[in-house]
ZADO-1210 file (C-alpha; in nm, 4 decimals, padded with zeros to 6 digits):
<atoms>
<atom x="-04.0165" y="07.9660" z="-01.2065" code="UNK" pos="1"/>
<atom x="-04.3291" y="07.6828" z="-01.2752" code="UNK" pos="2"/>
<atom x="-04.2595" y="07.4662" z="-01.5539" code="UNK" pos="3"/>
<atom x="-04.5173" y="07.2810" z="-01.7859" code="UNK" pos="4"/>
<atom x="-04.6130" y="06.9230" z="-01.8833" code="UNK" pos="5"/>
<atom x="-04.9294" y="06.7654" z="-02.0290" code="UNK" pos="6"/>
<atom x="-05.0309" y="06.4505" z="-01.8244" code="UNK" pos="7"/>
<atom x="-05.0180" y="06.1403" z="-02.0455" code="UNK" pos="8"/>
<atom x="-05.3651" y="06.0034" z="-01.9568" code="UNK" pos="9"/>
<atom x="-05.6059" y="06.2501" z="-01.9283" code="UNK" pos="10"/>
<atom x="-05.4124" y="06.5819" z="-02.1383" code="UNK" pos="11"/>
<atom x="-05.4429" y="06.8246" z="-01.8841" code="UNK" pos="12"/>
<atom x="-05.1988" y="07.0789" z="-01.8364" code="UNK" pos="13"/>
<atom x="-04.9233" y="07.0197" z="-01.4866" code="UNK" pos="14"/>
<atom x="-04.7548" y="07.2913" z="-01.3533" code="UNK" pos="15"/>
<atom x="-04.3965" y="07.1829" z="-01.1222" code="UNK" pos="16"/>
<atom x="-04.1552" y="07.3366" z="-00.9866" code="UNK" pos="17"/>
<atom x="-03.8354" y="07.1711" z="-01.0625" code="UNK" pos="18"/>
<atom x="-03.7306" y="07.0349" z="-01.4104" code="UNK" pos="19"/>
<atom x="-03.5567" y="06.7625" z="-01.2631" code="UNK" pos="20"/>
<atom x="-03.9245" y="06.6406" z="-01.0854" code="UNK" pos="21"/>
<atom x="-04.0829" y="06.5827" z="-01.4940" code="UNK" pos="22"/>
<atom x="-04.4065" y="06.4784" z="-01.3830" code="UNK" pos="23"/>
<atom x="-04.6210" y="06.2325" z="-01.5925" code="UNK" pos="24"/>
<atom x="-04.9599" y="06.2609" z="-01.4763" code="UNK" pos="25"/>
<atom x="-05.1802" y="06.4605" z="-01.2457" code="UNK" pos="26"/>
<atom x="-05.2753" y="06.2743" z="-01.0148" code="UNK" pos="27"/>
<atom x="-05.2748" y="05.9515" z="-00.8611" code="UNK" pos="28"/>
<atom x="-05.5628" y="05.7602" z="-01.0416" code="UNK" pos="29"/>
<atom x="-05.3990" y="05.8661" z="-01.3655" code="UNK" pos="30"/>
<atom x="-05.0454" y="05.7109" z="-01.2420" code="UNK" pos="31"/>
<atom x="-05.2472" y="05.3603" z="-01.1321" code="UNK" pos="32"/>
<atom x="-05.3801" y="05.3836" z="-01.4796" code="UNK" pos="33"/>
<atom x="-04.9906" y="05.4685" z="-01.6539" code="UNK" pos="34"/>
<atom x="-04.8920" y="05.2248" z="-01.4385" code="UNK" pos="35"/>
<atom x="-05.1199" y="04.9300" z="-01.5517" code="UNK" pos="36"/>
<atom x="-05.0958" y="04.9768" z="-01.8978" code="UNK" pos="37"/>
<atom x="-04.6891" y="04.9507" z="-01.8600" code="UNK" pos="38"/>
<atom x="-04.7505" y="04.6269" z="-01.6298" code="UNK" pos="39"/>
<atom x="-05.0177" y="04.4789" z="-01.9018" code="UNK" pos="40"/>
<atom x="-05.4319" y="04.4151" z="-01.7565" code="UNK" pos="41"/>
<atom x="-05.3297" y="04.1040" z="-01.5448" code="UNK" pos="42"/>
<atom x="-05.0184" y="04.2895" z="-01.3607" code="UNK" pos="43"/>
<atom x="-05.0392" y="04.0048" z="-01.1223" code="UNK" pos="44"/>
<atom x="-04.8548" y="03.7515" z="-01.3333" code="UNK" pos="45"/>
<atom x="-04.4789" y="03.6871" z="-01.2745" code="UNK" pos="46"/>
<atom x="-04.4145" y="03.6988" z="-01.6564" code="UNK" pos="47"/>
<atom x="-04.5411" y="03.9939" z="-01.7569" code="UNK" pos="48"/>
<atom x="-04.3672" y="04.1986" z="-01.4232" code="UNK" pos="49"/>
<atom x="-04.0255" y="04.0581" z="-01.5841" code="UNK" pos="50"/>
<atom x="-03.9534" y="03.8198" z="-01.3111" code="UNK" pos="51"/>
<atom x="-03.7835" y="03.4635" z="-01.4131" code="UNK" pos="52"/>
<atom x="-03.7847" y="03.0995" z="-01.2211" code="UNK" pos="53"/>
<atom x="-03.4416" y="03.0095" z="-01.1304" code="UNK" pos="54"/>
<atom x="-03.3399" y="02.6789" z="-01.2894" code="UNK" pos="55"/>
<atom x="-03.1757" y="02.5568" z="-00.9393" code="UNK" pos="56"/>
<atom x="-03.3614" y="02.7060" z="-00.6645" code="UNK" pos="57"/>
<atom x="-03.6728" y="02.7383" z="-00.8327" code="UNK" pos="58"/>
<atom x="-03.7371" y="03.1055" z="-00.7080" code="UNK" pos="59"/>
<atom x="-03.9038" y="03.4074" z="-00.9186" code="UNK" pos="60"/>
<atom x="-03.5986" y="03.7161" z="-00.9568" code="UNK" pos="61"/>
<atom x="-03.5396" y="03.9810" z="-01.1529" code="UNK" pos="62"/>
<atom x="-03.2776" y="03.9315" z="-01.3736" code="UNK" pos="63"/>
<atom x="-02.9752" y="04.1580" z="-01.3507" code="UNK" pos="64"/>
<atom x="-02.9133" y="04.1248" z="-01.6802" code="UNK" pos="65"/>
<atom x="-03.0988" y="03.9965" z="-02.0138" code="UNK" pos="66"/>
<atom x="-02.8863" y="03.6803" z="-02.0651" code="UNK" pos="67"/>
<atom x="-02.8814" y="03.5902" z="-01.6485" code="UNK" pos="68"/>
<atom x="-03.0844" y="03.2493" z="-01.5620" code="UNK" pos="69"/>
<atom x="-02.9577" y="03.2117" z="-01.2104" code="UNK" pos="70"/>
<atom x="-03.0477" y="03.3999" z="-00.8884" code="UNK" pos="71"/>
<atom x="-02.7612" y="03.4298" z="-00.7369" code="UNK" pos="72"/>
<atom x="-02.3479" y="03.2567" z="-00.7822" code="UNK" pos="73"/>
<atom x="-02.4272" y="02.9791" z="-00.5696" code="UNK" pos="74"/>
<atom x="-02.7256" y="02.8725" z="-00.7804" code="UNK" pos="75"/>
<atom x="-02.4896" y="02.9573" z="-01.0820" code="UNK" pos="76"/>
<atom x="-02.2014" y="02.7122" z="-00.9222" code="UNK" pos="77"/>
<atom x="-02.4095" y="02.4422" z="-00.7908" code="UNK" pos="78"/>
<atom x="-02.5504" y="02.4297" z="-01.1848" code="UNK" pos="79"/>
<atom x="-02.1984" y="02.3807" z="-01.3077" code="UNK" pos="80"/>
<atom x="-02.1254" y="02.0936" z="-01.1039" code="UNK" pos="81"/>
<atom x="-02.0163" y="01.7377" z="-01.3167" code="UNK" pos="82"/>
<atom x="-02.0605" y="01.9813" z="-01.6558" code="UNK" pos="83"/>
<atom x="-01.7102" y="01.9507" z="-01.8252" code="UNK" pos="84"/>
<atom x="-01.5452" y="02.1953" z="-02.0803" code="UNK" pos="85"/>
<atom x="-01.4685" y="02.0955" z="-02.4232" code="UNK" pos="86"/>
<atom x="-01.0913" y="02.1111" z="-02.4802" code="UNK" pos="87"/>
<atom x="-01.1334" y="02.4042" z="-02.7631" code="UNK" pos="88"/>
<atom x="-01.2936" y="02.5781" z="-02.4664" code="UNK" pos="89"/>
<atom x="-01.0271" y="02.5312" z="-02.2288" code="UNK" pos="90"/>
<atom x="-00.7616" y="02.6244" z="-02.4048" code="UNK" pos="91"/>
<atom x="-00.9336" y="02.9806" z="-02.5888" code="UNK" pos="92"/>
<atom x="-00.9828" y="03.0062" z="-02.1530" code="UNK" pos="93"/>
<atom x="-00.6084" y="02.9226" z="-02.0539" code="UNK" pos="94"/>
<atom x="-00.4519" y="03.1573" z="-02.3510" code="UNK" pos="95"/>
<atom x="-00.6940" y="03.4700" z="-02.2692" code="UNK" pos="96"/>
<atom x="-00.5052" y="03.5042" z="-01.9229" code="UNK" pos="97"/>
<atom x="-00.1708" y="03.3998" z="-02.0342" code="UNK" pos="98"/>
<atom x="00.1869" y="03.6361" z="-01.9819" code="UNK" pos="99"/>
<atom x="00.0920" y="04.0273" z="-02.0186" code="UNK" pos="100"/>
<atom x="-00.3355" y="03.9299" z="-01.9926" code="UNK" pos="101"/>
<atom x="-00.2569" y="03.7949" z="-01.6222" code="UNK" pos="102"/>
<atom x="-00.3054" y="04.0325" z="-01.3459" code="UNK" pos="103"/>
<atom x="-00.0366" y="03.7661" z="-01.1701" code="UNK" pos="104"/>
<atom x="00.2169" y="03.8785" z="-01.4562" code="UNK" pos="105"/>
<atom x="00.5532" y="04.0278" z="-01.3324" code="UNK" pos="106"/>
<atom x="00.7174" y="04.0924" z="-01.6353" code="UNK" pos="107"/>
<atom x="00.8329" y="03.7607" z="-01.7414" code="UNK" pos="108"/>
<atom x="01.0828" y="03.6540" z="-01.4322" code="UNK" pos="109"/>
<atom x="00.9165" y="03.2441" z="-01.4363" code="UNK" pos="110"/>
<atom x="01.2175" y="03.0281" z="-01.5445" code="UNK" pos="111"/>
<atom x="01.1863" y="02.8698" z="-01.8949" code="UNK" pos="112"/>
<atom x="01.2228" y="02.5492" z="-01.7663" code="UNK" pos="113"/>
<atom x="00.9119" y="02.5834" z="-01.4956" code="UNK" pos="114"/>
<atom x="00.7212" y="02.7621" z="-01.7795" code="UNK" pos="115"/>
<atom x="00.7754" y="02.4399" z="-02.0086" code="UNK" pos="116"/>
<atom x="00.6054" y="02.2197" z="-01.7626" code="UNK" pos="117"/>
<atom x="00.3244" y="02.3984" z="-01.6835" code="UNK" pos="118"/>
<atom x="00.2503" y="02.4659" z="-01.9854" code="UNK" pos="119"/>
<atom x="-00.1617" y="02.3204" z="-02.1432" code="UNK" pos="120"/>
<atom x="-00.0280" y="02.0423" z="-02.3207" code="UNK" pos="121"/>
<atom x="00.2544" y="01.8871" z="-02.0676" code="UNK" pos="122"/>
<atom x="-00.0472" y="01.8919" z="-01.8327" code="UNK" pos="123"/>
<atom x="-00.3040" y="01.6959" z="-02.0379" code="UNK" pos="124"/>
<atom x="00.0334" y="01.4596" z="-02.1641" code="UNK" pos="125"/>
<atom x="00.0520" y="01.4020" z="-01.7536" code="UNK" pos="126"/>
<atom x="-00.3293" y="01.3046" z="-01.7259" code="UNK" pos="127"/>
<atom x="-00.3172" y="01.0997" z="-02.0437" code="UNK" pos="128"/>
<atom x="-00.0518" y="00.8895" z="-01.8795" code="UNK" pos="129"/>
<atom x="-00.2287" y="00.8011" z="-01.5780" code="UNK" pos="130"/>
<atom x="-00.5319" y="00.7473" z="-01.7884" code="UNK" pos="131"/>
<atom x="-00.3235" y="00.4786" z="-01.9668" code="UNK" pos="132"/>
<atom x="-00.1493" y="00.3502" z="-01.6654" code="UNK" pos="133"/>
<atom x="-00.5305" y="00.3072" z="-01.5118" code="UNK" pos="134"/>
<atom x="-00.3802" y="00.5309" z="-01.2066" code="UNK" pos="135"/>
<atom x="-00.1793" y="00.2420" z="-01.0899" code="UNK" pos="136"/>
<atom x="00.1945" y="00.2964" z="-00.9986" code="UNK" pos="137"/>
<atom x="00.4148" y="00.0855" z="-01.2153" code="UNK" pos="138"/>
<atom x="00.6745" y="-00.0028" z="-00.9692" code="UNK" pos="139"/>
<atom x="00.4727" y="-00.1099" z="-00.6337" code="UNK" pos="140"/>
<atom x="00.1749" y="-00.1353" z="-00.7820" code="UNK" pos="141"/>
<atom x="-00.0394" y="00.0849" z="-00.5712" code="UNK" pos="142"/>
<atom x="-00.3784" y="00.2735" z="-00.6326" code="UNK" pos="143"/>
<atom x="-00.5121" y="00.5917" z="-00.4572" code="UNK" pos="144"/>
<atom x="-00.1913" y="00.7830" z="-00.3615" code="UNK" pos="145"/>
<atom x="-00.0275" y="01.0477" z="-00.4860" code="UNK" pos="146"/>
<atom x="00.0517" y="00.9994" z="-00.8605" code="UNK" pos="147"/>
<atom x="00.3602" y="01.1186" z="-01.0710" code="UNK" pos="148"/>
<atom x="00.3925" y="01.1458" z="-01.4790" code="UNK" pos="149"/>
<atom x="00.7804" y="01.0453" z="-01.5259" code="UNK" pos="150"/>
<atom x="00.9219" y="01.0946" z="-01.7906" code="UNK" pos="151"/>
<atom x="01.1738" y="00.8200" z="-01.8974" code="UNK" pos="152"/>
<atom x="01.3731" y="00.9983" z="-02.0888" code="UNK" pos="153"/>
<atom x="01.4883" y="01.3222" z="-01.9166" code="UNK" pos="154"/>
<atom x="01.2457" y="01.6291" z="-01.9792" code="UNK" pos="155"/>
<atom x="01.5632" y="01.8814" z="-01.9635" code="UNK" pos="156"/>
<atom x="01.7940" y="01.6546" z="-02.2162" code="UNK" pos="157"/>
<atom x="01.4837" y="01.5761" z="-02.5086" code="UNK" pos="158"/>
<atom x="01.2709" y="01.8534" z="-02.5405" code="UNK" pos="159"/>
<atom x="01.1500" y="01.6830" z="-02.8383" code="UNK" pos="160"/>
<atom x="01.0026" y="01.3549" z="-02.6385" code="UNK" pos="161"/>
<atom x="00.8522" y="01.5375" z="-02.3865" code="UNK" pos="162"/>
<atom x="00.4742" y="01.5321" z="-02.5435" code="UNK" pos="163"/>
<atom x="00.5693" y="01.1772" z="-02.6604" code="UNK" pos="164"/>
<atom x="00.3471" y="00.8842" z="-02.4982" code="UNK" pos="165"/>
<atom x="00.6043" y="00.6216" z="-02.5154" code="UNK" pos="166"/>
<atom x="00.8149" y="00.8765" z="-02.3060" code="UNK" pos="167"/>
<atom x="00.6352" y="00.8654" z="-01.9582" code="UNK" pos="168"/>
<atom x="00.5189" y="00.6130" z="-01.7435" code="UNK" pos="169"/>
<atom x="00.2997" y="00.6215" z="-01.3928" code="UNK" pos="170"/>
<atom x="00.5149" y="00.5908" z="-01.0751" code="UNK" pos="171"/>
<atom x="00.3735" y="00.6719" z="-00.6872" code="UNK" pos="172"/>
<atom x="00.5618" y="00.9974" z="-00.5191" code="UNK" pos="173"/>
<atom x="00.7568" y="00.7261" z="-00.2671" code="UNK" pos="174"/>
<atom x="00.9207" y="00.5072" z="-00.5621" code="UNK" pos="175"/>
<atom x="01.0083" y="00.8818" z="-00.7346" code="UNK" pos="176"/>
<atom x="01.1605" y="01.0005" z="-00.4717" code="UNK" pos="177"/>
<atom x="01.3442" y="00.7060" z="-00.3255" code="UNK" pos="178"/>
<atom x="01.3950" y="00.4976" z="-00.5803" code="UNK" pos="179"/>
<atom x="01.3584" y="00.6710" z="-00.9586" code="UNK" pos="180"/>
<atom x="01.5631" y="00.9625" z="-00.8866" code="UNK" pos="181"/>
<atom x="01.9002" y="01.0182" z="-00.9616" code="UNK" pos="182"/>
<atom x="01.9111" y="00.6427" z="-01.1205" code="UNK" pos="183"/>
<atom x="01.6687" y="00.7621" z="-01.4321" code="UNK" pos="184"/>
<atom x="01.9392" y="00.5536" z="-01.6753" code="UNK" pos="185"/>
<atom x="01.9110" y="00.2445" z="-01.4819" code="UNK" pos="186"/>
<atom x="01.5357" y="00.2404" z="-01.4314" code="UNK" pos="187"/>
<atom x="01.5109" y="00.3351" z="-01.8303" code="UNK" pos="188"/>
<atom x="01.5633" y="-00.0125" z="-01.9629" code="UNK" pos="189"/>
<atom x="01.2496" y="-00.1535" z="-01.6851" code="UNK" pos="190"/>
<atom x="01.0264" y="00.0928" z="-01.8008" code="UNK" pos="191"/>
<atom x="01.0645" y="00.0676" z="-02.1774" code="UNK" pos="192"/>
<atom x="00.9978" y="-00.3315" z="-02.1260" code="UNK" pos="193"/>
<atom x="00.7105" y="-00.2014" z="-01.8954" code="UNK" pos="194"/>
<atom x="00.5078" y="-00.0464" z="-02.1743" code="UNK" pos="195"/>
<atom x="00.6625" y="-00.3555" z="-02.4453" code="UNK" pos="196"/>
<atom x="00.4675" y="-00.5995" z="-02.2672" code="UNK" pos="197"/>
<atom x="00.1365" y="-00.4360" z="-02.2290" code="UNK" pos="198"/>
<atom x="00.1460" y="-00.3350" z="-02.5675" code="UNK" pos="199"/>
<atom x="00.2356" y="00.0422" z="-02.5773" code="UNK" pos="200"/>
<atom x="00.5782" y="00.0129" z="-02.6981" code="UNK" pos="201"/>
</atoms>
């Protein structure tokens, strides 16, 4: 069995074999000339062949998609780098893969205590401290190692001061662990008088 088409440049009748072939044209000087007017006259130009320049590696691509301006992830990445989030933005990210949207999720088994302090805002109340403290530990006075956000008051007994500024102060990981814990009530009173006399308090 032949089937029937009607070639789009020049109206003559095609005869094929298979439906699934659905020929166009004729011949081949009628497909150059299908061809060309898809492409536009000057079918040498990048533009009108639907390539795009990539912003970072300046190379012509197709784009994958309509909204795509990058080649390829690294170019995408390497764009990204020193651009910051706005803080709406990070948090409509954090809560679109929180509990049940996670693929980490495991039915709810993190303790409510752990939960607490990793939660969005006990993290940014940590980075506001240092911020504040200008990254400088409060006890030995030290700059570029690792940095803790204490909190004076205990974050287990006052769930209610644990967002609170006045509440945390900037100590180094040695002076935590060797000196500041288990002796939180005797260190309180230093602190407090810390953050008097620069004017936080």
């Amino acid at each position: 069995m032949k089937y029937q088409a009607t070639c789009q440049i020049c109206k003559t009748t095609i005869s094929y074999q298979y439906p699934s072939w659905r020929r166009k044209t004729c011949s081949k000087e009628c497909k150059k000339i299908l061809i060309k007017s898809h492409k536009g006259e000057d079918h040498g130009n990048w533009k009108l062949k639907g390539k795009i320049e990539c912003p970072t590696c300046k190379t012509m691509f197709y784009p994958h998609r309509g909204t795509k301006k990058h080649c390829s992830k690294i170019c995408y990445t390497t764009a990204q780098i020193g651009k910051k989030q706005s803080l709406e933005t990070r948090i409509k990210r954090g809560k679109a893969h929180l509990g049940e949207k996670s693929h980490f999720w495991k039915g709810g088994i993190t303790p409510i205590n752990k939960k607490a302090r990793e939660t969005f805002e006990q993290k940014e109340w940590g980075k506001n401290i240092k911020i504040r403290d200008d990254f400088t530990c409060q006890l030995c006075n030290k700059r570029g190692v690792e940095l803790h956000s204490n909190h004076i008051k205990k974050f287990s007994d006052f769930p209610n001061l644990r967002l609170e500024s006045t509440n945390g102060i900037t100590i180094c990981k040695e002076c935590h662990m060797k000196i500041v814990t288990g002796y939180e009530t005797v260190w309180k009173d230093y602190f407090y008088y810390n953050l008097k006399v620069r004017g936080f308090l």
